[in-house]
CHARMM internal coordinates of N, CA and C (Angstrom, degrees):
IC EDIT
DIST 1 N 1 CA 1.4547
DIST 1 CA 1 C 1.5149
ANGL 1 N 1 CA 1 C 109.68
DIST 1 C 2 N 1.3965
ANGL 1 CA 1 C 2 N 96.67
DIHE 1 N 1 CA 1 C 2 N 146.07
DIST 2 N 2 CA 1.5948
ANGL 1 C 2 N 2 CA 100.00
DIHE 1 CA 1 C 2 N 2 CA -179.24
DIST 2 CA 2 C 1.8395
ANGL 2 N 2 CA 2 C 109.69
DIHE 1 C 2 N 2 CA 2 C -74.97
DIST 2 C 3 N 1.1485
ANGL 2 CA 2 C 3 N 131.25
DIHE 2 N 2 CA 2 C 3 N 152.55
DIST 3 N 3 CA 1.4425
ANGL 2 C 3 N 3 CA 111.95
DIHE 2 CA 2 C 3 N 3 CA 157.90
DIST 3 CA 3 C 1.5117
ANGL 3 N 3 CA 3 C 97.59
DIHE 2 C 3 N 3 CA 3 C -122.50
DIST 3 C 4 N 1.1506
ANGL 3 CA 3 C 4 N 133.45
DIHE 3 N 3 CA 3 C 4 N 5.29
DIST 4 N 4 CA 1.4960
ANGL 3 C 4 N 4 CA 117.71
DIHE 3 CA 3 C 4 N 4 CA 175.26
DIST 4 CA 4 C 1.4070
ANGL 4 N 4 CA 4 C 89.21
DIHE 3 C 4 N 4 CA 4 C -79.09
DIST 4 C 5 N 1.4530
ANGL 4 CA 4 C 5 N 114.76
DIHE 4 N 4 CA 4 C 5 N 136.85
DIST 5 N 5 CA 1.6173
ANGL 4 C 5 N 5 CA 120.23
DIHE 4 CA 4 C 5 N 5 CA 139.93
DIST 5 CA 5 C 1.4147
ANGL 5 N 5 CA 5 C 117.35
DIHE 4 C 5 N 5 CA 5 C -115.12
DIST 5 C 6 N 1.5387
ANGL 5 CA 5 C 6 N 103.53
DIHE 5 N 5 CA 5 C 6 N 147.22
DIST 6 N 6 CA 1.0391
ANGL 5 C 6 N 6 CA 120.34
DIHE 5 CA 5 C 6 N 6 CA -171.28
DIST 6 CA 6 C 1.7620
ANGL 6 N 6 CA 6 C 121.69
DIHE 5 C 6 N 6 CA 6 C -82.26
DIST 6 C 7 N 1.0955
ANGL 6 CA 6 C 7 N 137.23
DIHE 6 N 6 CA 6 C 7 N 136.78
DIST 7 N 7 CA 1.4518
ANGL 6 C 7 N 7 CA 120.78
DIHE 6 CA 6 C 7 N 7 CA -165.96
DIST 7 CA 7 C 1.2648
ANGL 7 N 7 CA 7 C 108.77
DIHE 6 C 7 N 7 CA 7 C -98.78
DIST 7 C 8 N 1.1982
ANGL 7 CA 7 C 8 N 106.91
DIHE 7 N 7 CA 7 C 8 N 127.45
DIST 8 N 8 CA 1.3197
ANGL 7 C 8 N 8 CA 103.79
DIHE 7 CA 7 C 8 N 8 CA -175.00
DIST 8 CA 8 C 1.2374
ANGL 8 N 8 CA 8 C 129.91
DIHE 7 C 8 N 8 CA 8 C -60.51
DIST 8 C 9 N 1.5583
ANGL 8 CA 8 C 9 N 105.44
DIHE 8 N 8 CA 8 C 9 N 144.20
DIST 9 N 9 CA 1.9367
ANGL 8 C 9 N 9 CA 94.11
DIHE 8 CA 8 C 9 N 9 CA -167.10
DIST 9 CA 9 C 1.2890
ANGL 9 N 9 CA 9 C 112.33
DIHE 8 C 9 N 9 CA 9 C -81.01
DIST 9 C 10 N 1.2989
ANGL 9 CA 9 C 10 N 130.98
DIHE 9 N 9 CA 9 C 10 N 179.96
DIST 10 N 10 CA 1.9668
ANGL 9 C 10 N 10 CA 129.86
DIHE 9 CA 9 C 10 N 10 CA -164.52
DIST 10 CA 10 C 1.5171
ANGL 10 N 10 CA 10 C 79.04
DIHE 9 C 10 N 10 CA 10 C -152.12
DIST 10 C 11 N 1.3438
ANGL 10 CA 10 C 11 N 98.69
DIHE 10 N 10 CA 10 C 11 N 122.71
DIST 11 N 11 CA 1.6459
ANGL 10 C 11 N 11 CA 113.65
DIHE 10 CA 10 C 11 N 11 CA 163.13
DIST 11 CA 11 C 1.7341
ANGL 11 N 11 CA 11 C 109.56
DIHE 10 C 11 N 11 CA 11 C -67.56
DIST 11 C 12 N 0.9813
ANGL 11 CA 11 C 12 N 122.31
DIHE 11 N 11 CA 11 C 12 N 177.58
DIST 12 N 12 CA 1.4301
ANGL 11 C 12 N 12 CA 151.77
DIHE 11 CA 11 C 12 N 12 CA -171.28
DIST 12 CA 12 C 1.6879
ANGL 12 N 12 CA 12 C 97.96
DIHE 11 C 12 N 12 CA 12 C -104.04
DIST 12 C 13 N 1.5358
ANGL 12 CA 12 C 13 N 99.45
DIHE 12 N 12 CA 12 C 13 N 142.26
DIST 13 N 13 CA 1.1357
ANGL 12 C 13 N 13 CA 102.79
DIHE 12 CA 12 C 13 N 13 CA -173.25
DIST 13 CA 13 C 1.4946
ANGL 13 N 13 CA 13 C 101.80
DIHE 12 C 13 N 13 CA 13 C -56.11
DIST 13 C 14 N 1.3243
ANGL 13 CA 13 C 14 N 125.18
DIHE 13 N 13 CA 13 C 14 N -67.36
DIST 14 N 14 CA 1.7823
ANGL 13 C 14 N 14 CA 120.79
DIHE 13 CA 13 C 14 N 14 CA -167.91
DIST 14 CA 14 C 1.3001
ANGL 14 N 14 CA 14 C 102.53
DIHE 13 C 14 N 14 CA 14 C -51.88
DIST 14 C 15 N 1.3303
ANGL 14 CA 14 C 15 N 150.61
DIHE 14 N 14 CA 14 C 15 N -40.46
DIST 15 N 15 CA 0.8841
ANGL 14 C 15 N 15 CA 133.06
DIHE 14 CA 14 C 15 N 15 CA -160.50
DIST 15 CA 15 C 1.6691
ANGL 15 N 15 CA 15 C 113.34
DIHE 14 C 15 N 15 CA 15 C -82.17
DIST 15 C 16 N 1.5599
ANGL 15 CA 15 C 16 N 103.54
DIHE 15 N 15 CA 15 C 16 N -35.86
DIST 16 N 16 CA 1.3483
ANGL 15 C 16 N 16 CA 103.18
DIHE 15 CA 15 C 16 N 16 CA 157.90
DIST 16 CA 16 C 1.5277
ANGL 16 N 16 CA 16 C 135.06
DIHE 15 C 16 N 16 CA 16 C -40.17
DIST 16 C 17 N 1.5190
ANGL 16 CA 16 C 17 N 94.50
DIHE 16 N 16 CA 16 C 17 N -62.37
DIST 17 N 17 CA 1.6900
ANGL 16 C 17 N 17 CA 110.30
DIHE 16 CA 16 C 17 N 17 CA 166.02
DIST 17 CA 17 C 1.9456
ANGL 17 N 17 CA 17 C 105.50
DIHE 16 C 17 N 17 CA 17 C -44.76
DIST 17 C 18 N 0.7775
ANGL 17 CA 17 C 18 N 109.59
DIHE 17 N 17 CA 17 C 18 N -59.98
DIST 18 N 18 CA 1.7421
ANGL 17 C 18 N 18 CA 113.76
DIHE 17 CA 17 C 18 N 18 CA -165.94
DIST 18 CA 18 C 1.6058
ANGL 18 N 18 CA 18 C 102.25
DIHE 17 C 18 N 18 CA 18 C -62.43
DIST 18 C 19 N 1.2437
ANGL 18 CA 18 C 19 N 103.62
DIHE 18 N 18 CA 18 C 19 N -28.44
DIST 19 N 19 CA 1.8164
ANGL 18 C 19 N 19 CA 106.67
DIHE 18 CA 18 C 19 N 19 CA -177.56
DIST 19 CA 19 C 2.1068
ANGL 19 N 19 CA 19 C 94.85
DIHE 18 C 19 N 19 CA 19 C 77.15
DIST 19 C 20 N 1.0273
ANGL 19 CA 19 C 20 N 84.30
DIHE 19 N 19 CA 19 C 20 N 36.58
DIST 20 N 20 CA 1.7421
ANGL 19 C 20 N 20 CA 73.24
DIHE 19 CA 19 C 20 N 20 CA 178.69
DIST 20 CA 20 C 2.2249
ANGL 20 N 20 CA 20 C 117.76
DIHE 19 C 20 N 20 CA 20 C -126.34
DIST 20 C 21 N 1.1613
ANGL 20 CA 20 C 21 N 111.98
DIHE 20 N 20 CA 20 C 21 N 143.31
DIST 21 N 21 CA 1.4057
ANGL 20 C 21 N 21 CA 95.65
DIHE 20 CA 20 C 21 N 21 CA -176.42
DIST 21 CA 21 C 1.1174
ANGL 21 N 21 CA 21 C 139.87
DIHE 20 C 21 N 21 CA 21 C -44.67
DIST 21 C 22 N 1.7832
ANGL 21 CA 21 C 22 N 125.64
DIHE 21 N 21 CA 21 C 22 N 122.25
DIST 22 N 22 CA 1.8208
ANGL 21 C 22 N 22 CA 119.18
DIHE 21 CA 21 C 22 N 22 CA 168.50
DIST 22 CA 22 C 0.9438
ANGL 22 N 22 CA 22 C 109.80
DIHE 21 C 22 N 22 CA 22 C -114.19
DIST 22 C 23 N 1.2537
ANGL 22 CA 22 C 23 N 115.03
DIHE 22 N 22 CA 22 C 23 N 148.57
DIST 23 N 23 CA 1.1264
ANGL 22 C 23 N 23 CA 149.87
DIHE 22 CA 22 C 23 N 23 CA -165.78
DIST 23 CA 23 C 1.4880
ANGL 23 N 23 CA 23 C 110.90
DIHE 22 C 23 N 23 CA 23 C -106.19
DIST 23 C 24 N 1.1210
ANGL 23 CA 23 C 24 N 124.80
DIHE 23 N 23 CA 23 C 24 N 79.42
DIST 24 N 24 CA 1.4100
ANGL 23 C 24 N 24 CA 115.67
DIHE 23 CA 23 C 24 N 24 CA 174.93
DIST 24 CA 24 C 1.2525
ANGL 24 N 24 CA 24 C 129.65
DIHE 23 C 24 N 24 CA 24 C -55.99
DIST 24 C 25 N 1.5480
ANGL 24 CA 24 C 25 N 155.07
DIHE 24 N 24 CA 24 C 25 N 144.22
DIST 25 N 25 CA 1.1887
ANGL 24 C 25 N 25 CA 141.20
DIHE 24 CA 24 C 25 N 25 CA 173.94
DIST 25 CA 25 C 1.4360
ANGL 25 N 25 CA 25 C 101.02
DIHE 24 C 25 N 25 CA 25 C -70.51
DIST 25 C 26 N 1.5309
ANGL 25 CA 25 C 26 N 119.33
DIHE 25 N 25 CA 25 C 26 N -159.78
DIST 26 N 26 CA 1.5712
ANGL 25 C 26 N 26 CA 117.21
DIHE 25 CA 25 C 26 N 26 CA -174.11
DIST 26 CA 26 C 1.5790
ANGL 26 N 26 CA 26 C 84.66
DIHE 25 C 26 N 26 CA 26 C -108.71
DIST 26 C 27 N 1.1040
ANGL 26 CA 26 C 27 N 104.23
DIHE 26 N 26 CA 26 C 27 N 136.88
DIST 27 N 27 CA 1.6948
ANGL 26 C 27 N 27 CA 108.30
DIHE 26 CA 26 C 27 N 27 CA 164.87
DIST 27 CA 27 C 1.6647
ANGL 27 N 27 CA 27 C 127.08
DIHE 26 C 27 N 27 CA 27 C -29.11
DIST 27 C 28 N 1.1121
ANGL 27 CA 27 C 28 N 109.84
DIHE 27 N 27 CA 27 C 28 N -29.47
DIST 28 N 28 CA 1.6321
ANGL 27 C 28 N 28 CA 104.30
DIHE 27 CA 27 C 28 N 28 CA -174.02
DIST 28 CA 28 C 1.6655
ANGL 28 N 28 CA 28 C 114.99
DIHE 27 C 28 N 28 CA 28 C -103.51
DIST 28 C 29 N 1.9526
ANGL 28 CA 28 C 29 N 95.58
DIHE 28 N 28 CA 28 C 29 N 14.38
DIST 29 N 29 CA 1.6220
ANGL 28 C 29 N 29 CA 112.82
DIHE 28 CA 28 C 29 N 29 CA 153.34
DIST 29 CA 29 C 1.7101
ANGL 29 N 29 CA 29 C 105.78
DIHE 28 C 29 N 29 CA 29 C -40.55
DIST 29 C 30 N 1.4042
ANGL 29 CA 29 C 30 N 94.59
DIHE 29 N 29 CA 29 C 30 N 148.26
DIST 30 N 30 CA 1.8273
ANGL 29 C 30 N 30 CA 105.71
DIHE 29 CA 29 C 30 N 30 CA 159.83
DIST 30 CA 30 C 1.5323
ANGL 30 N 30 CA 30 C 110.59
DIHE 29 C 30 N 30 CA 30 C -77.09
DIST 30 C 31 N 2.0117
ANGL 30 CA 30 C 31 N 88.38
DIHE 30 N 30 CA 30 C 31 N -43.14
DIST 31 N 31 CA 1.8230
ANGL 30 C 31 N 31 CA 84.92
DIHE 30 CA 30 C 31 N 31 CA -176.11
DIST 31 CA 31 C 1.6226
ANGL 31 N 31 CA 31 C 111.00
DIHE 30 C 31 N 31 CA 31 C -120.54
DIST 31 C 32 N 1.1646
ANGL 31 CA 31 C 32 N 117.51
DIHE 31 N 31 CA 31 C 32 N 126.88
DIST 32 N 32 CA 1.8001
ANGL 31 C 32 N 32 CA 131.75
DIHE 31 CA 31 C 32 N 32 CA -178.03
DIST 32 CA 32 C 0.8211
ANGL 32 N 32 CA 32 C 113.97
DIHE 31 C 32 N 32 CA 32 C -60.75
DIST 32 C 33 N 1.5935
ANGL 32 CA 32 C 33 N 136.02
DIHE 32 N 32 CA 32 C 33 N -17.48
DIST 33 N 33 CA 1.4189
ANGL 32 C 33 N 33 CA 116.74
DIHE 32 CA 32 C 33 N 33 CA -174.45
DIST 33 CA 33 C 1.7196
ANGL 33 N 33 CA 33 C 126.73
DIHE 32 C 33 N 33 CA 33 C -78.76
DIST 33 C 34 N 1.2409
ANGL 33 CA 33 C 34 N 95.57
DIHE 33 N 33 CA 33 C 34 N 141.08
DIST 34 N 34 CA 1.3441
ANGL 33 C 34 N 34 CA 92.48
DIHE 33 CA 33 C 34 N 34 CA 176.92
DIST 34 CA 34 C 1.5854
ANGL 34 N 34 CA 34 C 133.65
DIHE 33 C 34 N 34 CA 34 C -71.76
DIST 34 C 35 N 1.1757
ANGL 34 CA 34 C 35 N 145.78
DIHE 34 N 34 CA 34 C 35 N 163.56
DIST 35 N 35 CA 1.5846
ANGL 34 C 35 N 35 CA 149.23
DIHE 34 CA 34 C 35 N 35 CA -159.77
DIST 35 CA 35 C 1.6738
ANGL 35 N 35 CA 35 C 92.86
DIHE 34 C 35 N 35 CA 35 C -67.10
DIST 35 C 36 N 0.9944
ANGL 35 CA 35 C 36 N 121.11
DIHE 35 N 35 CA 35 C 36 N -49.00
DIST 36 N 36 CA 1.8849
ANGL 35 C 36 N 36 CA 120.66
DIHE 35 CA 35 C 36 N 36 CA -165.04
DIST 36 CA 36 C 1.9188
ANGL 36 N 36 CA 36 C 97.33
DIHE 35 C 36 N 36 CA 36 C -79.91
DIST 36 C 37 N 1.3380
ANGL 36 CA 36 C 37 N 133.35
DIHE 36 N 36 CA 36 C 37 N -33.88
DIST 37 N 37 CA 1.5727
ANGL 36 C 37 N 37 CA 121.44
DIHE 36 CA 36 C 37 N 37 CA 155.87
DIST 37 CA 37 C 0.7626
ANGL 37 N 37 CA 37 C 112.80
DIHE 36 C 37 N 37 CA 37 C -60.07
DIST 37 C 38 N 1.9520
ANGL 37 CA 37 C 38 N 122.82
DIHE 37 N 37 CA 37 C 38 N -65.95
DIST 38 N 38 CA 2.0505
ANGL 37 C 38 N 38 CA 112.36
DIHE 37 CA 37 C 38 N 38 CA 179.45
DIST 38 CA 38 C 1.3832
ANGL 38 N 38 CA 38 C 120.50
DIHE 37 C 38 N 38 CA 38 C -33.11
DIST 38 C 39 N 1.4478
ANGL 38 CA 38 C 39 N 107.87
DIHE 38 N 38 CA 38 C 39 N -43.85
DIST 39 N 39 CA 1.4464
ANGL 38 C 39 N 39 CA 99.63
DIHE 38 CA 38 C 39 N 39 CA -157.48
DIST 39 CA 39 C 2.2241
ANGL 39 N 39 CA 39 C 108.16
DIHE 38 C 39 N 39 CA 39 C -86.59
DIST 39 C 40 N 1.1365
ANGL 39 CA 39 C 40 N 94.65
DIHE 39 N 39 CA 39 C 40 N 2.14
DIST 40 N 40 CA 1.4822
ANGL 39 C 40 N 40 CA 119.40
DIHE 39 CA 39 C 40 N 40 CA 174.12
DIST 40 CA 40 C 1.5982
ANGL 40 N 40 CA 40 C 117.87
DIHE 39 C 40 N 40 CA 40 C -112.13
DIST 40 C 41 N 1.4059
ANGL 40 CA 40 C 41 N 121.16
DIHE 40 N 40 CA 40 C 41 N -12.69
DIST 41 N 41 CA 1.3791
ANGL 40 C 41 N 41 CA 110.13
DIHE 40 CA 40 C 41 N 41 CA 166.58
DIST 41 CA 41 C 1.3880
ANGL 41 N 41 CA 41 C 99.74
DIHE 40 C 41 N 41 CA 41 C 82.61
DIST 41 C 42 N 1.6438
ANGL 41 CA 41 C 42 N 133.37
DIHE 41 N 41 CA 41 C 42 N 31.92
DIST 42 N 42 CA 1.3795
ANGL 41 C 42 N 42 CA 108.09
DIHE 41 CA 41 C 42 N 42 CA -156.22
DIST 42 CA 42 C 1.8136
ANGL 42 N 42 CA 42 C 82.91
DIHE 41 C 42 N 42 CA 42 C -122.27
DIST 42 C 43 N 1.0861
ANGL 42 CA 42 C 43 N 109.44
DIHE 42 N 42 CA 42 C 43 N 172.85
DIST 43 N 43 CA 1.1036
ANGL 42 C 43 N 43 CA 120.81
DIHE 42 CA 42 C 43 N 43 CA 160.52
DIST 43 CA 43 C 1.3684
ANGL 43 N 43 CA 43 C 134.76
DIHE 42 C 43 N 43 CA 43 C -81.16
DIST 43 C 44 N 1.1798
ANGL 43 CA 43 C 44 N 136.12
DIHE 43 N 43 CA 43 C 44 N 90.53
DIST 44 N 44 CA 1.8191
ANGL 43 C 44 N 44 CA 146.18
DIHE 43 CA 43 C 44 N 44 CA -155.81
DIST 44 CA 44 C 1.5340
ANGL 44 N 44 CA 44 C 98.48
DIHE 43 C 44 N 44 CA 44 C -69.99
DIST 44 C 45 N 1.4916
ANGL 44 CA 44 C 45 N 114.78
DIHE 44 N 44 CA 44 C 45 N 113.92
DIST 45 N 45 CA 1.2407
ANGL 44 C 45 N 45 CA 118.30
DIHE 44 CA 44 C 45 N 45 CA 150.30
DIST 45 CA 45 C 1.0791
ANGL 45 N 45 CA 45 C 121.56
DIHE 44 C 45 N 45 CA 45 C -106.04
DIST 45 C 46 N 1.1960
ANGL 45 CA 45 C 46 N 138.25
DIHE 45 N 45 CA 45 C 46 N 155.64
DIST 46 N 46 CA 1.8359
ANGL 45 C 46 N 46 CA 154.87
DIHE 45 CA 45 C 46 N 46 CA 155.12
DIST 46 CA 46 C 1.4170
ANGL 46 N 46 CA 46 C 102.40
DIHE 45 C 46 N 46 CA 46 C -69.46
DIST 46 C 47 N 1.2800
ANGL 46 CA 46 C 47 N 107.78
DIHE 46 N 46 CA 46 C 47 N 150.19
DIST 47 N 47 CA 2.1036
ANGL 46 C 47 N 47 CA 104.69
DIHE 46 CA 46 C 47 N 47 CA 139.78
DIST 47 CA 47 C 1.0598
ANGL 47 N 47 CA 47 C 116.66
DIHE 46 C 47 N 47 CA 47 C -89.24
DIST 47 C 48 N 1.3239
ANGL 47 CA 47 C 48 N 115.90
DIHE 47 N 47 CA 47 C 48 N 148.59
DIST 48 N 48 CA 1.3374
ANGL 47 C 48 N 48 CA 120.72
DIHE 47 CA 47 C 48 N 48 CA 177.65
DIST 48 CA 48 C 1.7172
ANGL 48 N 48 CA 48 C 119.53
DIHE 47 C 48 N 48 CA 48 C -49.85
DIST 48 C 49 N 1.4972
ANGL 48 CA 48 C 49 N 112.39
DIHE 48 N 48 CA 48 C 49 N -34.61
DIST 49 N 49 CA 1.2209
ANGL 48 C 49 N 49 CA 114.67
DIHE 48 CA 48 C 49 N 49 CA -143.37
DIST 49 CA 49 C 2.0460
ANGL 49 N 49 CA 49 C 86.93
DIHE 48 C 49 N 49 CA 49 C -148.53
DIST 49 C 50 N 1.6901
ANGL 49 CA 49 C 50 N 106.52
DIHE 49 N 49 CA 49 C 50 N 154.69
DIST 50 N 50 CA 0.9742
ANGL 49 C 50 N 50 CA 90.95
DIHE 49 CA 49 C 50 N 50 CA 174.74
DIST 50 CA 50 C 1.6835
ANGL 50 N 50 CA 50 C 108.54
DIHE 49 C 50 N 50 CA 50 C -93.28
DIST 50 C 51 N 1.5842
ANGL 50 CA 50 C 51 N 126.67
DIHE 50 N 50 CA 50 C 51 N 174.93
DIST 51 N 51 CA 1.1943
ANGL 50 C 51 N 51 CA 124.54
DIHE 50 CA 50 C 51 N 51 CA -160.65
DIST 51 CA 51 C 1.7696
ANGL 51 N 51 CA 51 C 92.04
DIHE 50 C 51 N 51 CA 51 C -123.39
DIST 51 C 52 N 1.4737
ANGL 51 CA 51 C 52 N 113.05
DIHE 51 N 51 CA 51 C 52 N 30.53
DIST 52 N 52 CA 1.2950
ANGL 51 C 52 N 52 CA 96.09
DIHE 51 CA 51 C 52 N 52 CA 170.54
DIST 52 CA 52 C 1.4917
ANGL 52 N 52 CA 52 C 109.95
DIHE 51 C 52 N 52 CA 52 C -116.22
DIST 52 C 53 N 1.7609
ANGL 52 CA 52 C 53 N 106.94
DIHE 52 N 52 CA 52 C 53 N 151.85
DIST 53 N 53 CA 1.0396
ANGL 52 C 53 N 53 CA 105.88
DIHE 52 CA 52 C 53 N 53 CA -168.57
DIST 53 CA 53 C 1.4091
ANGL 53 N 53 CA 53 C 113.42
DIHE 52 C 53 N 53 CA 53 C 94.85
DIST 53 C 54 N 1.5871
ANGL 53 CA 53 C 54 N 118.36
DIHE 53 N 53 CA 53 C 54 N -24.21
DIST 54 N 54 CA 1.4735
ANGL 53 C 54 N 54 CA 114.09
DIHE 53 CA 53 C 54 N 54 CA 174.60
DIST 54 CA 54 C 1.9724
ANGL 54 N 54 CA 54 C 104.38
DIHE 53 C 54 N 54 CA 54 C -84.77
DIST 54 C 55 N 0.8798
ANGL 54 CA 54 C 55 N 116.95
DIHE 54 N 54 CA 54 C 55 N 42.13
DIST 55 N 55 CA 1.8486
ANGL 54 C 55 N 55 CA 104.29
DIHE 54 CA 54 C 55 N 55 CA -167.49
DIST 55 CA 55 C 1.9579
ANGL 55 N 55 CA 55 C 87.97
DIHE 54 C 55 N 55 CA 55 C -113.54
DIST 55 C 56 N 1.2057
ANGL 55 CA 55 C 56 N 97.31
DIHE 55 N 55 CA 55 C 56 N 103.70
DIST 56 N 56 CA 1.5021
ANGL 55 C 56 N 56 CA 107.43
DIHE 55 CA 55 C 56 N 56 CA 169.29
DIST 56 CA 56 C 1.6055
ANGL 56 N 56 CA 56 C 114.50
DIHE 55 C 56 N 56 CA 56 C -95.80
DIST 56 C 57 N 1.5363
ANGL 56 CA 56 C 57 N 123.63
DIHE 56 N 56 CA 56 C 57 N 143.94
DIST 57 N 57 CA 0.6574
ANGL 56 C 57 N 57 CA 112.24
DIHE 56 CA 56 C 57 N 57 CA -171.62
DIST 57 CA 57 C 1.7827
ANGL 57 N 57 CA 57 C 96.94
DIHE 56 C 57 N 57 CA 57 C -122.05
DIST 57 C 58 N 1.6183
ANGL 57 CA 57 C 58 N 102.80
DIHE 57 N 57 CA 57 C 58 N 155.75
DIST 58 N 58 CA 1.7806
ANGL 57 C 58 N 58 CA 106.53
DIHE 57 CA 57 C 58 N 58 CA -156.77
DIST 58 CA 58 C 1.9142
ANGL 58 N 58 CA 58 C 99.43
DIHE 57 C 58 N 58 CA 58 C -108.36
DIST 58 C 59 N 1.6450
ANGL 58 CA 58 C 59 N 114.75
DIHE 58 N 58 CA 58 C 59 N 100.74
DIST 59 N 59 CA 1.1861
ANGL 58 C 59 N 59 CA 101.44
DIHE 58 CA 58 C 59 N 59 CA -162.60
DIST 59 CA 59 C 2.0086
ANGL 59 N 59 CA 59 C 96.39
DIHE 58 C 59 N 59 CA 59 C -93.61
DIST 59 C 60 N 1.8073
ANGL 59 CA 59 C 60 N 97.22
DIHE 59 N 59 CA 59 C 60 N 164.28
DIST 60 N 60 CA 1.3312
ANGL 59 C 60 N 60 CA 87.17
DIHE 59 CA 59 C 60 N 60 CA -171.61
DIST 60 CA 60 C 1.9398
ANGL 60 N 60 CA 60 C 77.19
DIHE 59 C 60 N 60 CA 60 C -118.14
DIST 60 C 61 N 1.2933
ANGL 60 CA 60 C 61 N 84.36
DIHE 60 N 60 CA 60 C 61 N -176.18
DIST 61 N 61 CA 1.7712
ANGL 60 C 61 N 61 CA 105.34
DIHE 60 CA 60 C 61 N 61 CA -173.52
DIST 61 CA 61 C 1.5779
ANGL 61 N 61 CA 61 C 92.57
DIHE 60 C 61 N 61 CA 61 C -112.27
DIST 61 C 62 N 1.3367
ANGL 61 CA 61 C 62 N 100.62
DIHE 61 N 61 CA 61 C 62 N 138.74
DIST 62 N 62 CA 1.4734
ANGL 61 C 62 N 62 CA 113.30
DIHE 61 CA 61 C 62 N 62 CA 173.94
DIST 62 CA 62 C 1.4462
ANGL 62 N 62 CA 62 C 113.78
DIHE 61 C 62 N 62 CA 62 C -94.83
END
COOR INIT
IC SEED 1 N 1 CA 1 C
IC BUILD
């Protein structure tokens, strides 16, 4: 059995929005942005928080 786990990676907000791959640098980068912002000039944000597990679902009464 493995015991390293791997952490899961969290896209970048734009890249999220676009539905397209990021590439995070490794944390002990100088600079955070990912390859799809650099190569766009954009500014790389994170979310603060992850968004899984928040998906509620709204039941109605029949």
């Amino acid at each position: 059995k493995k015991t390293d786990a791997k952490k899961q990676m969290m896209a970048c907000l734009f890249c999220r929005e676009r539905k397209i791959g990021c590439s995070r640098p490794p944390e002990d980068a100088p600079d955070q942005t990912c390859n799809q912002c650099a190569r766009r000039k954009r500014k790389c944000q994170y979310p603060t928080e992850s968004r899984r597990g928040q998906h509620t679902r709204n039941r109605q009464s029949s």
